[in-house]
N, C-alpha and C positions, 0 to 999 in steps of 0.2 A: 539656378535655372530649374529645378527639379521642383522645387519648391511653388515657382512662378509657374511651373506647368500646369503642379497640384492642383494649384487654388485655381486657375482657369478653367481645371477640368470640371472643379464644385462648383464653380459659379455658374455650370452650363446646364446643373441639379436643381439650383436656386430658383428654378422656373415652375419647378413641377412641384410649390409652397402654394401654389394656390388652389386649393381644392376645389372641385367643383360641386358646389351644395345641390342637393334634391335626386341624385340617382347613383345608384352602381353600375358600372360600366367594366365589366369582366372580359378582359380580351383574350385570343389564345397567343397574340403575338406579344414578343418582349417589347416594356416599352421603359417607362421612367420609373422608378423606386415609389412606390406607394406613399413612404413614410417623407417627410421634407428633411434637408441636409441644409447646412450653410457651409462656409468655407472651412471651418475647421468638423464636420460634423464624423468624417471616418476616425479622428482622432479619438471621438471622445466616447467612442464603442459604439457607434447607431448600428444597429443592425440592418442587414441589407434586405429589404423585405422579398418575402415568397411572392408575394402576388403583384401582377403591374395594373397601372394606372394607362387607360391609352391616350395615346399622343393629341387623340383629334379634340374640340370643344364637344362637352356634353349638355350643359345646356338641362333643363329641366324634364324630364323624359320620363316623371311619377313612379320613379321605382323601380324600372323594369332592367332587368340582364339580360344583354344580347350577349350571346355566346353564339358562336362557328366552329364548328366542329371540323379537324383537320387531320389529316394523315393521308394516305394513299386508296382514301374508302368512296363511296357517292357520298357527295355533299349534300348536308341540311341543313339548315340555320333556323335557332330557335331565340323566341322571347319567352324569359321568365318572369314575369311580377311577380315582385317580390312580396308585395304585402298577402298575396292569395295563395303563391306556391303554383301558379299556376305554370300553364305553358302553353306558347304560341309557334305555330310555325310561320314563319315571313315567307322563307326561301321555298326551294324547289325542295321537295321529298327527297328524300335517304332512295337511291336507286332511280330518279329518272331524271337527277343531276341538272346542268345547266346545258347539256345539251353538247357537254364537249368532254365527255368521257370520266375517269378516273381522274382526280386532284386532290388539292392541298387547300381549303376554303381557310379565310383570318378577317374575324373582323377588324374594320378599322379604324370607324370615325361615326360618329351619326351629330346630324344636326342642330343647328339650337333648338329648334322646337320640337324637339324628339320625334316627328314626321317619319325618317327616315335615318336609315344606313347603310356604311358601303360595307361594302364585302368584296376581297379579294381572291380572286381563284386564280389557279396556277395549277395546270394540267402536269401528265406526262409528255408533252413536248416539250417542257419548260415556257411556255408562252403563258402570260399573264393576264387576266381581265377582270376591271374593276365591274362591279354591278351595284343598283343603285335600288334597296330595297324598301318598301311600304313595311312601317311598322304594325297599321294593321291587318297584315297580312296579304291584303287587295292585290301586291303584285308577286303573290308566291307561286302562282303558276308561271309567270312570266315576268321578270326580272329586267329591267330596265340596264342595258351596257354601256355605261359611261365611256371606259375607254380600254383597250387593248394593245398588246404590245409585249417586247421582252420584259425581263422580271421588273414589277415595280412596286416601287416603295416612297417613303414619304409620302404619303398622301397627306393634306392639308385642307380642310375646308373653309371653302370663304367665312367673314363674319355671317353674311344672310343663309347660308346656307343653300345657295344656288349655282356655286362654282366648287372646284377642287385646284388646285398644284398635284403633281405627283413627278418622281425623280423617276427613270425607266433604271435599266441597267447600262447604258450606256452613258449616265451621270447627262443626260439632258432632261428639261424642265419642260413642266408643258400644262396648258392651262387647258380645263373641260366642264361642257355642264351638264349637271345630275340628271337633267330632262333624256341625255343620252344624244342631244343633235350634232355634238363633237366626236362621236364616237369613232367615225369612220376617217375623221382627220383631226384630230386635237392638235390645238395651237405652242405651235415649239417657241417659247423664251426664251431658250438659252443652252448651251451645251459649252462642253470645258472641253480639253485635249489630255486624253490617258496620259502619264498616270494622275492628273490634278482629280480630285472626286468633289461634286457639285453638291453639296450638304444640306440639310433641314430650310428649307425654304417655309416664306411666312407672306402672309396677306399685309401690303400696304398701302390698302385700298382706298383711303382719301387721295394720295399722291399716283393713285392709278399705276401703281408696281406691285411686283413683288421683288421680294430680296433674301440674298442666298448666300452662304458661307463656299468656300473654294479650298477646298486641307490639298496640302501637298506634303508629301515625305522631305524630311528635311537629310543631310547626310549623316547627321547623328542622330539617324532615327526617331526626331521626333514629327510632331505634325505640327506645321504651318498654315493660319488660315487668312485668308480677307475677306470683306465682306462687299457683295454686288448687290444694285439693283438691277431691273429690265424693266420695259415697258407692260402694261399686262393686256395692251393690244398688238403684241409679237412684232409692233416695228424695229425692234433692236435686230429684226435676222436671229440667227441661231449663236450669236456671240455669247460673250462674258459679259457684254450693257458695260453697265455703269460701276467706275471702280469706287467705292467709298473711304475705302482704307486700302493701303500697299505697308508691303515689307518696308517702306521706311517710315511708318507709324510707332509709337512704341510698343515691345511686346509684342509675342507672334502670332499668339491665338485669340483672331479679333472674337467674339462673341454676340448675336445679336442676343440680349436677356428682354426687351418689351418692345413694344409696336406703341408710340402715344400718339392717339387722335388716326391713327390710321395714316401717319406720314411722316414721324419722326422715331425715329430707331434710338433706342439704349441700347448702349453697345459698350462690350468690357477690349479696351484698348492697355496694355501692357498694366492690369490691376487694377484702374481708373475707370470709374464710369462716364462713357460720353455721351451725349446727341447729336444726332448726326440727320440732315432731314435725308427724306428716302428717293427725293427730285434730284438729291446734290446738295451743294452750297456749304456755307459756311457751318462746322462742328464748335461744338460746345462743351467743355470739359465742367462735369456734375459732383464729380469728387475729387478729395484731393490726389495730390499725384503720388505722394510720398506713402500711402497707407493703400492695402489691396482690400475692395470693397465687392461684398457678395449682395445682389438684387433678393430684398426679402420677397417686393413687391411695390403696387404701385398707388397710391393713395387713392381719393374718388377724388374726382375733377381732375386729375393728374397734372396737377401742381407739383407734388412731392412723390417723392420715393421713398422708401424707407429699405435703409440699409444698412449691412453691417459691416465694419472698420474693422481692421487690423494691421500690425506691422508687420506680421509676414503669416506664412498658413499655421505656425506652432504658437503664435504669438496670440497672450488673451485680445479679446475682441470686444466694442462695443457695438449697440443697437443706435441709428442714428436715421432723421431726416432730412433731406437734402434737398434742394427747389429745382424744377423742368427748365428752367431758365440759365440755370448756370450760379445765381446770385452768392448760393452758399460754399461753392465750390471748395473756398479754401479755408472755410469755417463751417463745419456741418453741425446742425442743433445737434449734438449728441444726448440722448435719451436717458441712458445708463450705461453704465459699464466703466474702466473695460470689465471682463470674468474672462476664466479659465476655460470654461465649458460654457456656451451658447447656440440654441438653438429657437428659429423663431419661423413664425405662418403670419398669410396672413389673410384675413374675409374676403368672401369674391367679390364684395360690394367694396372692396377698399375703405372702409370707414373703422376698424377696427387691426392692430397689429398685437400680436398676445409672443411672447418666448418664455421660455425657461433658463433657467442658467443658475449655474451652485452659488449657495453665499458667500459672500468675502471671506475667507481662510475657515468656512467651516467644512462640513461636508454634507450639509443639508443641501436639499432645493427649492425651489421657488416656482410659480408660476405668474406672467405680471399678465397682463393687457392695456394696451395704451390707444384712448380715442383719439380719431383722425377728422372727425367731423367738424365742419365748420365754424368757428366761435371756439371751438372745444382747446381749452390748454391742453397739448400733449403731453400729459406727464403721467409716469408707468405706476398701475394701480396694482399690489398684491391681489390675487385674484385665488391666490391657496392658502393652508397654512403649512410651513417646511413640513419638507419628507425626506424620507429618508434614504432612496432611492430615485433617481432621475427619471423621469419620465419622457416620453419622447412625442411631441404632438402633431397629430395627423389632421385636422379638418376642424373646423368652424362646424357645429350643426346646421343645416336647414336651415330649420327657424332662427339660427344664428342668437340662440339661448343658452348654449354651450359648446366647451372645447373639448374636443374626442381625443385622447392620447393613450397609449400603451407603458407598458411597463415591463420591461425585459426580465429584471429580477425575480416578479411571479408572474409573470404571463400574462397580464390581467389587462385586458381595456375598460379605460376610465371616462369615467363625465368628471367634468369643470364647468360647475354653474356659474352663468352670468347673471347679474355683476359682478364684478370684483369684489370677492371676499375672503380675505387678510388670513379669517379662521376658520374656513370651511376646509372639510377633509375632501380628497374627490371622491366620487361616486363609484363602484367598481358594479360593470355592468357584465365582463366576463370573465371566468378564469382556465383557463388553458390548462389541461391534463399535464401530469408530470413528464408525459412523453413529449410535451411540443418544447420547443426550445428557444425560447426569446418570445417576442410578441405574436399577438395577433397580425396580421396584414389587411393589404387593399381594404383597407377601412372605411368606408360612405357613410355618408347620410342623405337620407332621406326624407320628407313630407310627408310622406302616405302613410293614412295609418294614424294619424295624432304624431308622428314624427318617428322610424324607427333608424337603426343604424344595421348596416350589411358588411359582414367582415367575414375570411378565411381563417380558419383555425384548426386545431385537430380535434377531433370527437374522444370521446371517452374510449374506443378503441384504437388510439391511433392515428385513420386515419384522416388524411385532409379533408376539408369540408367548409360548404359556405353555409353561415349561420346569419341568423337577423335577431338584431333583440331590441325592443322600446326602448324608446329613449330617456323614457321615464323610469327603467329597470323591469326587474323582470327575471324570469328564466328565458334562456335563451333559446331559440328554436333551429334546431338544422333544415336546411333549406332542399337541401343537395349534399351528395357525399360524391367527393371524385377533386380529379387534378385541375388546376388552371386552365386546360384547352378544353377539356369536356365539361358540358352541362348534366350529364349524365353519369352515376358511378362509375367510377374505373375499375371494371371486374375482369377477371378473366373466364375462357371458360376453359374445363379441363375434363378428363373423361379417365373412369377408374375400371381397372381389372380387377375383378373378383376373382373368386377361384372356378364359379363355376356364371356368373353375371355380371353382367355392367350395367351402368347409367351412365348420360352426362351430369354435370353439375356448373351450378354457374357459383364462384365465390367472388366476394366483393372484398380484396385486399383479404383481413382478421375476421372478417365474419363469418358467422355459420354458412356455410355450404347449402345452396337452393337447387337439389331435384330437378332437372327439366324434360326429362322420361323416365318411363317407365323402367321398370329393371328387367333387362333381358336375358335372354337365358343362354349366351355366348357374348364373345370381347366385343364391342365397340372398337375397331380397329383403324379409322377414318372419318374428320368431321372436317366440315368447311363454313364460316360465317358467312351468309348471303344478308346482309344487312342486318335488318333485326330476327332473322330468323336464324337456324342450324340445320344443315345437311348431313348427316349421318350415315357411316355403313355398318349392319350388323353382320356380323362372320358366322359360323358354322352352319345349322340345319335352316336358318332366317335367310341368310344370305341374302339383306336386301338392304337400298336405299330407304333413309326417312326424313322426314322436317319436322322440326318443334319450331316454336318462339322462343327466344333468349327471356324473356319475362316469367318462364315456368305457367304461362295460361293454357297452354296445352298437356301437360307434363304428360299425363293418365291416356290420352288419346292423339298418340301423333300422327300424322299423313303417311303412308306409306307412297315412295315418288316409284320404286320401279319394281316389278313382280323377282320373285323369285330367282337369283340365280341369275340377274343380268350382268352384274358385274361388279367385282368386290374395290378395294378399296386402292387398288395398283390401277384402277381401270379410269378415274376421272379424271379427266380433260380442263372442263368449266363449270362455274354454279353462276345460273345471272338471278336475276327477281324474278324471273319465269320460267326458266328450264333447268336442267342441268345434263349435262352431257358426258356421255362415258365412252370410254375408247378398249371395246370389251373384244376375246375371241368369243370367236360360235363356229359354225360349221360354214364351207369346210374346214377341217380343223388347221388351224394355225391362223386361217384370217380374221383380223379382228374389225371389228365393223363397228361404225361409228353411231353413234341412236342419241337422241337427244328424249326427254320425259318430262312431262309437265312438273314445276317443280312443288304445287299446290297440291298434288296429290289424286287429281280428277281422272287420272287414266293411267292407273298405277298397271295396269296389264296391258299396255301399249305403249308405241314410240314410235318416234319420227325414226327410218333409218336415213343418214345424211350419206352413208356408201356403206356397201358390204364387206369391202374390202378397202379398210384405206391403210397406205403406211405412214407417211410423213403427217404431222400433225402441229398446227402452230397456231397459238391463240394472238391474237391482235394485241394491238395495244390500246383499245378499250374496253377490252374483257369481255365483250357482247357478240363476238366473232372471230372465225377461226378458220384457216387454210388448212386443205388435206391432200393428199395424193390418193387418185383411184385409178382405178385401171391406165395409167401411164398419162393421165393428165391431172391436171392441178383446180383446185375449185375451191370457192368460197361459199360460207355458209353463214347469213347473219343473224338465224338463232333466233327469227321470229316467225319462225312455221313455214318462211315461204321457202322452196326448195332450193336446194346448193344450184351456184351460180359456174358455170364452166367457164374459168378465166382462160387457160393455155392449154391447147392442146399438143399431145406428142413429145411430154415431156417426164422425168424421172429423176427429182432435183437432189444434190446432193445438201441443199442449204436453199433457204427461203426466209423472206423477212417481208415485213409490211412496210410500204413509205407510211410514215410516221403520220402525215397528213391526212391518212384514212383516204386515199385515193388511187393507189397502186400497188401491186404486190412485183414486186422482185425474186425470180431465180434464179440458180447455177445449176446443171450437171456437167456431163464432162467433158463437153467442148464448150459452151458459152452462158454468160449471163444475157439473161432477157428480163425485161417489164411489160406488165398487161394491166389494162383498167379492172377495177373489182366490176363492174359490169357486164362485164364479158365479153366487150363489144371489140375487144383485141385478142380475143381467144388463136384465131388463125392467125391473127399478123400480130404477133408481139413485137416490140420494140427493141431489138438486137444495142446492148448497152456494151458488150463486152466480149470479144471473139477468145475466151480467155476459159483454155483447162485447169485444174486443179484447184478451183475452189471449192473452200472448205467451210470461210464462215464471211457472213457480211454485216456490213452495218450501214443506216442510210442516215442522213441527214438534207431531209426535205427540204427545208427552206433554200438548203445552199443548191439543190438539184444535184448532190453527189450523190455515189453510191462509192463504199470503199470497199476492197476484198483484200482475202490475205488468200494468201497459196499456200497449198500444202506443204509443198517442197520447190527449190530451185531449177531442178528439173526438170522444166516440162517442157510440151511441142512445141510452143514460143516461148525460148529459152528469155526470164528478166535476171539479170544480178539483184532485185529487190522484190522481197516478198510482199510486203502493201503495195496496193496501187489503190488510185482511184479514177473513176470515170462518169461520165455525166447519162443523169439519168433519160434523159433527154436521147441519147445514142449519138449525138453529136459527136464523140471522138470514140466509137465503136472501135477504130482499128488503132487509137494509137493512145496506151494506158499511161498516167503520169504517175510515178511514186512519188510517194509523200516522205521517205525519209530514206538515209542510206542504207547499206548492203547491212543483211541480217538482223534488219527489224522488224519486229512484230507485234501486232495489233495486242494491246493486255488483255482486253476481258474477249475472249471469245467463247464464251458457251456452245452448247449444244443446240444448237440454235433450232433443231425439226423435234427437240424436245417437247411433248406438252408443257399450256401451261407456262412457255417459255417468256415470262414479262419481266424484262428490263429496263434500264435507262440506258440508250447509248453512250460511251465513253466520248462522249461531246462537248465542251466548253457551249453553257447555255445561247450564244450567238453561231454556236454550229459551226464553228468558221476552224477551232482547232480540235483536234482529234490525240487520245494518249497511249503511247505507242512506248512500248519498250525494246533496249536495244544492248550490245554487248558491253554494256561499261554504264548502265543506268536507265533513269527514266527520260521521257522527253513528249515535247507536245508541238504537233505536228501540223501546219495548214492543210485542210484535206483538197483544197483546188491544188496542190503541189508547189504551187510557188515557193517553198522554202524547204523542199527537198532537200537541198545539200547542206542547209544549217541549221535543223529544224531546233525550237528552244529547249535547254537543258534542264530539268528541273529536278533531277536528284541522283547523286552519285551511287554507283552500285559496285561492287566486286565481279558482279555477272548477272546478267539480263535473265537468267531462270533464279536469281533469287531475288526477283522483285512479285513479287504478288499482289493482287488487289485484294484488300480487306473488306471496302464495300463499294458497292459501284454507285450509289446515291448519292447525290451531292448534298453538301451541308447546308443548314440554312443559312441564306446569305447575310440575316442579322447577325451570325457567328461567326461566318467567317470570311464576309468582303465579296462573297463571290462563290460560283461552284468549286466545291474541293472535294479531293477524292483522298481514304487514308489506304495507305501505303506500306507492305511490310517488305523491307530492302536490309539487307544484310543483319536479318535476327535482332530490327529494330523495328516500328509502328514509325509510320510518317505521315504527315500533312502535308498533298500538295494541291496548285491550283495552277489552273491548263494558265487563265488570262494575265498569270502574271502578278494577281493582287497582293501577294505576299510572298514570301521566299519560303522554300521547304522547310518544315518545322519537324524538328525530331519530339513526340511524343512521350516516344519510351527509352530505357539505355535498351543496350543488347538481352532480349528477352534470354532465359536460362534453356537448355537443354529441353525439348522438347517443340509441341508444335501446336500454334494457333488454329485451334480448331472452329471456334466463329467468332464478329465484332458482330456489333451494336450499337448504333447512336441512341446517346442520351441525352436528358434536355437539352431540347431543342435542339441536340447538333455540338452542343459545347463539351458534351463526354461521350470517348470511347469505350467502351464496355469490350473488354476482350477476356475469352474463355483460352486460355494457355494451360497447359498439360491438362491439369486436374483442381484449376484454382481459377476465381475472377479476379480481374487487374480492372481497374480505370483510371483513365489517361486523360487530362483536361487539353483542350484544342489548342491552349494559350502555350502550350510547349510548360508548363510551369511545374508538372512532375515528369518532364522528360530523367533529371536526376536518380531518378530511384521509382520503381513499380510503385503504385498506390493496391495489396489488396483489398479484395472486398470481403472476401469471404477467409474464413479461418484455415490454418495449414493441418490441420486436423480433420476437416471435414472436406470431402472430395467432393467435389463439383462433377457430374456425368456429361450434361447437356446444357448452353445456357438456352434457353426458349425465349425470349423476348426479355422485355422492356414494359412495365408500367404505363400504362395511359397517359399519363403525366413525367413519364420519364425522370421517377425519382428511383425507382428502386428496380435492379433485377430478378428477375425469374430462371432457375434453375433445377435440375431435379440431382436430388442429394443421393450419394451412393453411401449406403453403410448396413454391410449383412444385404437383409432382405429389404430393407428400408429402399424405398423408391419415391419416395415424395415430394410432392413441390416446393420450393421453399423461395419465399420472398428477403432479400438482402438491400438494408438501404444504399447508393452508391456513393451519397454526400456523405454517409460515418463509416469510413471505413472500420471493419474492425468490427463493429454493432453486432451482435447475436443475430441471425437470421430467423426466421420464424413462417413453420409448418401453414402453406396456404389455406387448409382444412385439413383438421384430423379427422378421415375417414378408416375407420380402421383395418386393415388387413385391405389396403384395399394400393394397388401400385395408381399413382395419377401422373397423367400424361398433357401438357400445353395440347391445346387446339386452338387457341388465340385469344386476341383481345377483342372484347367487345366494344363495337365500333358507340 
């Protein structure tokens, strides 16, 4: 059965064999393995490539990389042509966003005609919106919204390029067009019932469906799938449609592998290839039943298939043809084979299928191609002469005049001239520095140019990089240096003490160190990225704010944002793209007054004061605005010159929070919670949510109209046996609070919530509906309407509710883990949990040693924990797979201080090294453990300090 999983799981690889010729398409989101696999292909050491290929059709689009830049920053989206090096912006500008705050932008898909692409954004409220952008450029002011919703995924674009599919997070389907006129209500197809999950949906657009895979957990943990259609004019209702296969089919993971003519499905039923049309009706079995056959691809005229045979996933394999009809079923033209090792592509035009595979008991290889065109006898033509070494092939060129492959042994990507020839050596077009490890990646081709090729590599220092070289040969040219999500270097920037000056500096991974000010004559003791620029405070007889550019154009001459002596580096609040704002004393002494300063520099001996005296201070949750306390009333201030807005008057809160929706502010002092419009226009009459003393901290979840509090203590003048409650923002049950869990539970992440600066993610399951609360005997995830108070869900055992801790309050990306999840440190071990249920608690780590986890980290993408424990980095893969034993990173010799981040590309961490005087930064890869870490810039005598990544 393991075996029979295997090979279902490669045959669902088997797809991502058809390259798509004339462009690179570099995404930030994971998608399908760049390189092609067959059913036996992890066996015979393919390597798992760095770079992905995206899901959606790309279509001819002359060369250009769309990259989305993504992280917690303002979004931009850029096009690179490649053949010029240039660069386009499509999207909205870095800093005036889409219009819906701070997010996470991924590209996803662009068109056949390279016209367009989507772009997916996902705010701070966890709420999702696809956008539908002009490649050139026309709608980068104003962005076209497809559609909206909680988190979504799979998107899929029609063949013409004028409709999408996308899966939300509630595993329903729904169809929209690019024009944006579904926006406000996309058409639902279909939805499943938790826990079944509704899976990669596909166009089967002559038969006016689409059709969708349905996994469900089996009891011996595996996954179970079948396969549905629906109508794709939403007359199915919001069902499951049309069943095509059921568990009593053979085999449990049906697999859609092609779409033929737009209405017939290939489909992998218990190892066999079927057809199945996408209306219903009578199926077709295409292979035999007795051999497991992986989809290389699909011939032109799709007549035939071409596939590969085997008796089971260890078993050698051959390369064979099979007919759409059914006719060869029980006798397939077999081509060659069987071999030991096979691995095979094949042209996007279907007229050409090319594999490799070792000779009969030597240990050479081979490369064949076998014509598929009409008239043409298919018989397999030597297209190399043996080597020595396997090579592993990525793509058909463009002009479909040669095969592009890699070669793990020296790193090298190759050309293989067509035609077939018997004694031709291949071509070696790159070779990978001794530092990189197996092949090139995300390999393209392209037209432009007289024909070039676009691949990932590492550069002579190291690090990663996308590079383009003719197809013809050549030296190869770097494009871009940086990670998979960034189009731009993945630098950091970091700021050094002298003994008597400083500077910032920006370094790029191992490269020299770039200057971006001047050298001051006291510490640099505070810096903040404000898009592409830096905000800086200098300390001693300066004592002042500055701005440079992160590019070092400024370095010699920076802006000075506030005079003298306004307020040092303990004093800042916010930085937007226009101001920034300090939270300083002055006189009388003790109060400190709130000023906001242009942050361009243009009236560096001026400022807005927002109060003279305020004390509580809370930044929004779109970083452009901020709540204060002044003289015993509450006010908002949005940070674009016009003057603070008096939301509540006559109040003095112990705890303040913003509705997430950018529509209301919430507070507590010591008799009750109230809500006011950020308008002001409920200043006198707030809206009395909570006749309720002792609150401490809150958290809201707008969508559901909650607000939940936690109380200080049990004690108070309306005595509750439970410390959560929740009540409606609305004031509707002002006098009567519901708890959400039993006696002696408490909310986990409760910060300092009148903290500056205070941005979080609520402890929310992305649908808002359950809340993570801990209690004496574990963790647990709680409805915040209270309906399940008394038995709210268990989701991980503890010894005692003060030894459970949040590691990080972010939730992971849900291509890693199913869903939002939070990691967890519960009884002196690292855990994996998720509020919805999608997985069962996952232990990490064993029992960490003696001492105390002093910061986590996600790393790629969400699938590694990075934890800083005593004086050493550990990481811990999300899959549970070193929960057995710590993985370190760094050496038991060399003490870790600080860890400061993550790499742009979330391969390597950032730490600063303690030994003597030595304070330096030091970069450690997280995928080799073990690896020598290495000095971010040696500057000498000089201590360097993280101030971040550049966005």
């Amino acid at each position: 059965m393991q075996a029979r999983a295997r090979m279902s799981k490669l045959r669902v690889l088997a797809l991502a064999l058809v390259a798509v010729g004339g462009v690179l398409l570099w995404s930030g989101c994971p998608g399908r393995p760049a390189s092609s696999a067959d059913a036996g292909a992890d066996d015979s050491g393919q390597p798992s490539a760095d770079g992905f290929a995206p899901d959606g059709s790309a279509g001819a689009i002359g060369g250009a990389i769309f990259v989305a830049t993504a992280g917690l920053e303002r979004p931009s989206f850029l096009a690179a042509v490649a053949p010029a090096g240039s660069q386009r912006l499509i999207g909205p500008e870095r800093g005036s966003g889409y219009g819906l705050g701070e997010g996470e932008l991924r590209f996803m898909a662009a068109t056949p005609d390279g016209t367009r692409v989507v772009a997916r954004f996902t705010g701070r409220d966890k709420r999702t919106h696809l956008f539908a952008l002009s490649t050139d450029g026309s709608t980068a002011a104003a962005p076209v919204r497809v559609a909206s919703g909680g988190y979504i995924d799979s998107v899929v674009l029609s063949p013409g390029g004028r409709e999408l599919l996308y899966v939300d997070q509630q595993h329903a389907l729904y169809r929209a067009r690019l024009d944006g006129a579904d926006a406000a209500a996309p058409r639902l197809l279909a939805t499943v019932a938790q826990p079944a999950q509704l899976e990669r949906p596909r166009w089967a657009s002559a038969a006016a469906r689409a059709v969708f895979e349905i996994d469900v957990q089996t009891p011996a943990s595996q996954t179970a799938a079948t396969i549905h259609a629906v109508r794709l004019d939403g007359r199915d209702g919001s069902g499951t449609g049309l069943a095509l296969t059921s568990s009593a089919d053979p085999g449990t993971q049906h697999r859609v592998q092609a779409v033929l003519g737009g209405a017939r499905l290939v489909a992998s039923l218990g190892g066999a290839l079927w057809a199945i049309p996408a209306a219903g009706g009578q199926r077709v079995r295409l292979t035999p039943s007795d051999r497991y056959a992986a989809l290389v691809g699909v011939a032109a005229g799709e007549t035939q298939l071409v596939v590969t045979l085997a008796q089971g996933a260890n078993w050698p394999r051959s390369i064979a043809l099979v007919d759409t009809a059914g006719a060869s079923a029980d006798q397939p033209d077999v081509l060659a084979g069987p071999f030991d090792r096979l691995q095979a592509i094949m042209s996007p035009d279907g007229m050409f299928a090319a594999y490799v595979a070792r000779e009969q008991g030597g240990s050479t290889w081979r490369v064949y191609e076998v014509s598929l065109a009409a008239g043409a006898l298919p018989v397999p033509r030597a297209a190399s002469a043996p080597l020595q070494a396997q090579p592993y092939l990525s793509a058909f060129s463009a002009d479909g005049r040669a095969l592009l492959a890699c070669r793990n042994a020296d790193r090298t990507l190759l050309r293989i001239d067509r035609p077939a020839d018997a004694t031709a050596q291949p071509a070696v077009l790159f070779r990978g520095p001794a530092s990189q490890q197996g092949c090139p990646s995300s390999i393209r081709s392209s037209p432009a140019g007289g024909g070039i090729v676009l691949f990932n590599a590492h550069d002579q220092d190291g690090a990663w990089a996308t590079f383009r070289v003719a197809q013809a040969g050549g030296a190869a040219e770097r494009l871009f240096r940086g990670g998979h999500v960034e189009l731009l270097p993945s630098g950091v920037v970091h700021f050094d003490f002298g003994f008597a000056t400083a500077a910032l500096f920006r370094t790029v991974e191992r490269a020299a160190p770039a200057r971006l000010t001047p050298w001051h004559r006291a510490s640099i003791d505070a810096a903040r990225l404000v898009g592409d620029r830096v905000a800086y405070h200098v300390a001693g007889d300066e004592d002042a704010w500055f701005v440079v550019r992160v590019d070092g154009g400024d370095r010699d001459a920076p802006r000075q944002v506030t005079p003298h002596g306004a307020g040092g580096a303990d004093t800042l609040v916010t930085a937007t793209a226009a101001r920034l704002v300090l939270h300083a004393r002055g006189a009388p002494a003790g109060a400190r007054s709130l000023a906001a300063y242009a942050l361009d520099g243009s009236a560096p001996g001026s400022a807005q004061v927002l109060a003279a005296n305020a004390t509580r201070v809370l930044v929004a949750p779109d970083g452009v605005s901020l709540a204060f306390t002044s003289a015993s009333a509450l006010y908002v201030s949005t940070l674009d010159g016009a003057a603070p807005v008096r939301v509540i008057d006559n109040i003095t809160p112990h705890a303040i929070a913003f509705d997430l929706a950018g529509k209301r502010i919430i507070a507590a002092d010591d008799q009750r919670v109230i809500a006011a419009a950020l308008d002001g226009s409920q200043a006198a009459t707030p809206t009395f949510v909570a006749s309720e003393p002792g609150v401490y901290a809150l958290d809201v979840a707008p969508r559901r109209g909650r607000v939940l509090l936690t109380l200080a203590t049990l004690d108070t003048a309306v005595p509750h046996p439970r410390t959560v409650l929740t009540a409606r923002l609305s004031g509707a049950n002002a006098a009567a609070y519901v708890p959400i869990a039993p006696d002696g539970y408490l909310l986990l992440d409760t910060p300092e919530l009148a903290a500056p600066s205070s941005k979080r993610a609520p402890v929310f399951d992305a649908s808002e509906e359950l809340a993570l609360v801990r209690g004496p005997d574990g963790l647990y995830a709680a409805r915040v309407d209270g309906s399940r108070a008394s038995a709210p869900t268990k989701l991980l055992a503890a010894s005692t509710s003060y030894g459970v801790s949040l590691l990080s309050g972010l939730p992971l990306s849900p291509a890693a883990s199913g869903g939002g999840a939070w990691a967890v440190l519960a009884d002196g071990a690292a855990h994996l949990v998720a509020l919805d249920g999608s997985f069962a608690a996952r232990a990490l780590t064993p029992e960490l040693p003696a001492g105390a986890v002093h910061a986590a980290r996600w790393a790629d993408g969400g699938r590694v924990l990075v934890l800083h424990h005593d004086e050493t980095l550990y990481a811990a893969r999300v899959s549970g797979a070193d929960a057995a034993a710590l993985v370190a990173i760094t050496a038991s010799s060399q003490r870790v201080g600080t860890l400061q981040g993550v790499t742009v590309d979330g391969r390597s961490a950032i730490y600063q090294r303690l030994s003597g005087s030595d304070r330096s930064l030091m970069l450690a890869p997280i995928a080799q453990a073990g690896s020598p870490a290495t000095p971010l810039s040696p500057i000498d005598d000089a201590t360097e300090t993280l101030v971040g990544l550049i966005p």
